[in-house]
C-alpha positions in Angstrom: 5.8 -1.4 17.8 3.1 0.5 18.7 0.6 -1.4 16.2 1.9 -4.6 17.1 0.9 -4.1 20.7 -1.7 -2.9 19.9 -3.0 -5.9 17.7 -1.8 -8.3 20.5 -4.2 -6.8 22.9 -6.7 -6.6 20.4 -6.8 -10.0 19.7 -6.5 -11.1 23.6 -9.6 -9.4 24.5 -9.2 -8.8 27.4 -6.2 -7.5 30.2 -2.8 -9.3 29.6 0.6 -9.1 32.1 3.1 -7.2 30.2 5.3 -10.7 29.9 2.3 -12.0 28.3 1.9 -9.1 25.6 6.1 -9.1 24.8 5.9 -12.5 24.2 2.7 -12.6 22.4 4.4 -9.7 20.4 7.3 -11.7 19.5 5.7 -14.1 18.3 3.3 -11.8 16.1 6.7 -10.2 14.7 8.7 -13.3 14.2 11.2 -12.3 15.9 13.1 -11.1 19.0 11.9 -7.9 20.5 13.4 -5.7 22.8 11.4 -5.7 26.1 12.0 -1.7 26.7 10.4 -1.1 23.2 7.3 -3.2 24.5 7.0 -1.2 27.6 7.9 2.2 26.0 4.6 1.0 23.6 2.8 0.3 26.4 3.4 4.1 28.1 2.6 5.5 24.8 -0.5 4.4 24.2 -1.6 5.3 27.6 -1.3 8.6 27.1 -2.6 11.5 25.2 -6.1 12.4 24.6 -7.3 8.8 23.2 -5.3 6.5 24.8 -4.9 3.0 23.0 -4.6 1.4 26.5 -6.0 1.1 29.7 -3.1 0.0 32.6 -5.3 -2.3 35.3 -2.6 -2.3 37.8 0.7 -2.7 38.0 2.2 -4.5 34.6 -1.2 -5.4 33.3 -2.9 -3.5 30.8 -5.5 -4.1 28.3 -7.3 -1.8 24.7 -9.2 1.0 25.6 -11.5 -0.5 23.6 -11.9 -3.2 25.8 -12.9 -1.3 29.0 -15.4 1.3 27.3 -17.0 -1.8 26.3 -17.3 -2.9 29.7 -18.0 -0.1 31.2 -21.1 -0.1 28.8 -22.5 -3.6 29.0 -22.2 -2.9 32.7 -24.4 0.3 32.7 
């Protein structure tokens, strides 16, 4: 689950609303996907000492990736 998230944000390039990334997971699995699984993902990969993912606010979250290479461009 983890990598599957994890390609779906990839791929978006930018922040996505959790409904966004379980449905975007789906359809990347081809099939159904518990929605508890997604956000369990999600709290993972937020975690630890390299996080995957960055949470934006409430229910959006994008790569890690994504905001060091914003942060950056920007300085």
């Amino acid at each position: 689950m983890l990598e599957t998230v994890t390609l779906v944000l990839e791929r978006a390039g930018g922040p996505m609303w959790i409904r966004e990334i379980h449905a975007a997971a789906e359809e990347l699995a081809g099939e159904p996907l518990l929605w508890t699984s997604v956000k369990a993902a999600l709290a993972a990969g937020t975690s630890g000492k390299s996080p995957r993912f960055q949470r934006i606010c409430r229910g959006v979250y994008e790569t890690a990736k994504s905001v060091n290479a914003r942060r950056t461009r920007q300085g």
